[in-house]
Residue frames as qw, qx, qy, qz and C-alpha x, y, z in Angstrom:
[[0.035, -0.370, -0.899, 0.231, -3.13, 19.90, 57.88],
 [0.230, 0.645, 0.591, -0.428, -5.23, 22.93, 57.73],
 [0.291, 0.380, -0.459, -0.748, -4.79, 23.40, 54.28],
 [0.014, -0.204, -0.967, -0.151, -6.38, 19.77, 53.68],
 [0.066, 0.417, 0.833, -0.357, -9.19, 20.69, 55.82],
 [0.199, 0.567, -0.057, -0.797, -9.52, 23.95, 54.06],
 [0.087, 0.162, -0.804, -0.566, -9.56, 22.33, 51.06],
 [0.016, -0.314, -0.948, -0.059, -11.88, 19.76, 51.84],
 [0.175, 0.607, 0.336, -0.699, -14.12, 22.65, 53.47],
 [0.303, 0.492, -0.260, -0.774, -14.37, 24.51, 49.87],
 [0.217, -0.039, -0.911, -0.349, -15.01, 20.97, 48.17],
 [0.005, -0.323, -0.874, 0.363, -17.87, 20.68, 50.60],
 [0.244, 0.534, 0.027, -0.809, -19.11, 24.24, 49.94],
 [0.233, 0.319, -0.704, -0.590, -18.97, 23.58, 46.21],
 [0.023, -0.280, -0.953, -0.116, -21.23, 20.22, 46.73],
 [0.111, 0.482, 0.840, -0.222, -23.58, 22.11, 48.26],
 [0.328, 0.456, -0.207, -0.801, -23.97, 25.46, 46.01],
 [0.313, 0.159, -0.741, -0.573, -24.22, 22.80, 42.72],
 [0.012, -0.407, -0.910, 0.074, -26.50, 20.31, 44.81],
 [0.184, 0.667, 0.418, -0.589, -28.81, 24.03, 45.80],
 [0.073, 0.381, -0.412, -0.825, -28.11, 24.96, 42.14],
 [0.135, 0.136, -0.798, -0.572, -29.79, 22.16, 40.85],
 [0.004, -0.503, -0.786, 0.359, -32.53, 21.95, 42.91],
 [0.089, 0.487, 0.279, -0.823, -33.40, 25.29, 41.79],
 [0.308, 0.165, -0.579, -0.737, -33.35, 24.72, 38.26],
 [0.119, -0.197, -0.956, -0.181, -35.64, 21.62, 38.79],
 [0.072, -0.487, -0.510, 0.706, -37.68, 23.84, 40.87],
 [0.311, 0.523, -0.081, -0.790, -38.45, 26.84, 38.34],
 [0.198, 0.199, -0.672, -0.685, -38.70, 24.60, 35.44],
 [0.099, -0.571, -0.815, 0.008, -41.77, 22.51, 37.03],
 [0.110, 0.598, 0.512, -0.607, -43.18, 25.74, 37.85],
 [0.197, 0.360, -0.427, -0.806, -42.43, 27.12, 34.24],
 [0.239, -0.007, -0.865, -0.440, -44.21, 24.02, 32.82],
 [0.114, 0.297, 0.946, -0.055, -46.62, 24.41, 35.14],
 [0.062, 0.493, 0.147, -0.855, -47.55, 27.49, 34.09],
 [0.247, 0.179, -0.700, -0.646, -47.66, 26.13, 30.60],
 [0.173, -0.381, -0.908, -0.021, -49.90, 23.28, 31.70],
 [0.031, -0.543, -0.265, 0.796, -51.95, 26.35, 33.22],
 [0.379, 0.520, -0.360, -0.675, -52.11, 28.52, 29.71],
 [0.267, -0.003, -0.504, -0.821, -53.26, 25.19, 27.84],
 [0.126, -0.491, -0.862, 0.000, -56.36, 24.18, 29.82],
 [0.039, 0.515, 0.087, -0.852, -57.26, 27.24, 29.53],
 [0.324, 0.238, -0.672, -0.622, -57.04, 26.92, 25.79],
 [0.113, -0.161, -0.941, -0.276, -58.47, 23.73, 26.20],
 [0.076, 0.484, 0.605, -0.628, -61.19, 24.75, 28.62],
 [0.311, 0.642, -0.083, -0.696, -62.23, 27.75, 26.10],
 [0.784, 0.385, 0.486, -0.011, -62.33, 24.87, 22.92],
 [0.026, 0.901, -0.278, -0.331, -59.42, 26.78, 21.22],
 [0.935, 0.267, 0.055, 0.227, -57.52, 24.50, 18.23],
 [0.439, 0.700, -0.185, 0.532, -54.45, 27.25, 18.08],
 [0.650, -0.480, -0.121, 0.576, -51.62, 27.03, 20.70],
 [0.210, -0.971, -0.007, 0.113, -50.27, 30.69, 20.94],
 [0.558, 0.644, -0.454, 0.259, -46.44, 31.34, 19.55],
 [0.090, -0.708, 0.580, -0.392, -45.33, 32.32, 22.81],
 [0.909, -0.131, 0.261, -0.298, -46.97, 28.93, 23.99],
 [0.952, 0.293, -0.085, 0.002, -45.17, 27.01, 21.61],
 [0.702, 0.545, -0.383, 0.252, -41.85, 28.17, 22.21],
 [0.442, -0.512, 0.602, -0.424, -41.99, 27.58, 25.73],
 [0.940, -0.021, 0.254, -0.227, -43.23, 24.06, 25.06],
 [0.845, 0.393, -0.263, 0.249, -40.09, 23.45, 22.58],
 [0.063, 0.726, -0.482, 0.487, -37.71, 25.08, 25.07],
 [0.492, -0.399, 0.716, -0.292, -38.07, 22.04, 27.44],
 [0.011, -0.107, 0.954, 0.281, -38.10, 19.47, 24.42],
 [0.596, 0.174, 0.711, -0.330, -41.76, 19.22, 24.26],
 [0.226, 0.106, 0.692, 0.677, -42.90, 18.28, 20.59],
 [0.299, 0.612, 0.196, -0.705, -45.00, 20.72, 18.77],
 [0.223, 0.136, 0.949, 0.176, -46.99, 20.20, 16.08],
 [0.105, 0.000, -0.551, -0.828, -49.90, 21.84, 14.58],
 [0.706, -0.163, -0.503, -0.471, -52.22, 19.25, 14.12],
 [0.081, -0.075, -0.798, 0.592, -51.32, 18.17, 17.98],
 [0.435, -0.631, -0.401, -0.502, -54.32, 18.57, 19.99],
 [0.145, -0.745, 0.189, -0.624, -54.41, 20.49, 22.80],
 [0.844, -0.470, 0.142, -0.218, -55.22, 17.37, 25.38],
 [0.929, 0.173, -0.159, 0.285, -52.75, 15.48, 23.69],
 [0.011, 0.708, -0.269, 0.653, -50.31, 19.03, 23.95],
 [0.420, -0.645, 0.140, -0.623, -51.19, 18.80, 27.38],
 [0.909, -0.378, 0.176, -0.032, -49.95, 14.97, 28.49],
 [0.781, 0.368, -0.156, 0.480, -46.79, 15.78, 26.89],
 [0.103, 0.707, -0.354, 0.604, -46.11, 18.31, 29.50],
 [0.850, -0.484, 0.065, -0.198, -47.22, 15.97, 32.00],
 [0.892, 0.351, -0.198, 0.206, -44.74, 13.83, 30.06],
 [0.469, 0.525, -0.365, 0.610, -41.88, 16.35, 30.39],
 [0.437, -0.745, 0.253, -0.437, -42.67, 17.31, 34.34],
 [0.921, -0.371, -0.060, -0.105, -41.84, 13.74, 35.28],
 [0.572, 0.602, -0.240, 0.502, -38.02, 14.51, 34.22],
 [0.314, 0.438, -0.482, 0.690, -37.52, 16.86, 37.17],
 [0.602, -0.547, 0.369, -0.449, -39.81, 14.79, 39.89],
 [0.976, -0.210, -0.047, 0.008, -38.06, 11.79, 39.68],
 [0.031, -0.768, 0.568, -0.294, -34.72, 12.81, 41.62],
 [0.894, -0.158, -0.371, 0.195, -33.10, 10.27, 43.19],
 [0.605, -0.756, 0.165, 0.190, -30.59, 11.39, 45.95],
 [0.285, 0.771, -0.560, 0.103, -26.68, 11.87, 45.29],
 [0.070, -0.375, 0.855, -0.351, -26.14, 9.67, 47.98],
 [0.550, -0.349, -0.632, -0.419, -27.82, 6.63, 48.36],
 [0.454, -0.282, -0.648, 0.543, -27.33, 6.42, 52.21],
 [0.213, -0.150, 0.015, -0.965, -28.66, 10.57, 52.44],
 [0.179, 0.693, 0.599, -0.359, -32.42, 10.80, 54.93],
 [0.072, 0.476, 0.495, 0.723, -34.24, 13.11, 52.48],
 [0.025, -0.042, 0.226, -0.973, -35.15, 16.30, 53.83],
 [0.396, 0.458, 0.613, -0.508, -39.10, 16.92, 54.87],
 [0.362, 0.601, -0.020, -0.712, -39.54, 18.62, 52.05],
 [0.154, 0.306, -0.928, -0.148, -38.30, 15.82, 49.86],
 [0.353, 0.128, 0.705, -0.601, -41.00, 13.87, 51.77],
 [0.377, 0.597, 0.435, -0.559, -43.71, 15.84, 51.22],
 [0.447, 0.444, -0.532, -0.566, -43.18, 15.86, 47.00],
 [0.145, 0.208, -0.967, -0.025, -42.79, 12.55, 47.20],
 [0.210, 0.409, 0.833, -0.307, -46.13, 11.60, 49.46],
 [0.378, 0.617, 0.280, -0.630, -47.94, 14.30, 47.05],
 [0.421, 0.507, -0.599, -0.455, -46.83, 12.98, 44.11],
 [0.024, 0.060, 0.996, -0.059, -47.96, 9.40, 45.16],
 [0.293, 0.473, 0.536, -0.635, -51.48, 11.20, 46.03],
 [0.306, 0.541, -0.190, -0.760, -51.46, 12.02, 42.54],
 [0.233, 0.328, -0.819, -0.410, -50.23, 9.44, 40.46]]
């Protein structure tokens, strides 16, 4: 019996490291893209036709397509494009209350859209 529970304990543990694991990645990579989205209105802002290397190979490193002859605005709703990937989560569980924080993405991402 209290090997089960033990068990079950470390299965539990385990949900929630990989559930906080992925939250982080989804976390750093909107902030990585938004940094990108950041570095090109900047560009765009300043009337610049040439995306930066380092620019570009952040933008391929999360699948966005690069191009050349892109333009920068265009450049610039493909990262919109790729952000929407890691705010539409859904829950593991459908029965799970989402956390405040949950929430509050959610009601600020309605504010946006």
């Amino acid at each position: 019996m209290y090997q089960a529970i033990q068990q079950e304990t470390q299965r539990t543990t385990l949900r929630v490291i990989a559930t906080r694991a992925q939250d982080a990645k989804r976390k750093l990579s909107l902030y990585a893209l938004d940094r990108v989205l950041w570095a090109l209105e900047e560009l765009n802002l300043a009337e610049r036709t040439v995306v930066p290397r380092h620019l570009v190979e952040q933008l391929r490193a999360f699948g966005v397509p690069y191009a050349p002859d892109i333009k920068i605005p265009d450049l610039i709703e493909l990262v919109f494009t790729a952000q929407e990937e890691f705010m539409n989560v859904e829950p593991d569980e459908i029965n799970r209350v989402p956390t405040i924080e949950e929430l509050e993405v959610y009601f600020e991402q309605s504010r946006v859209a």
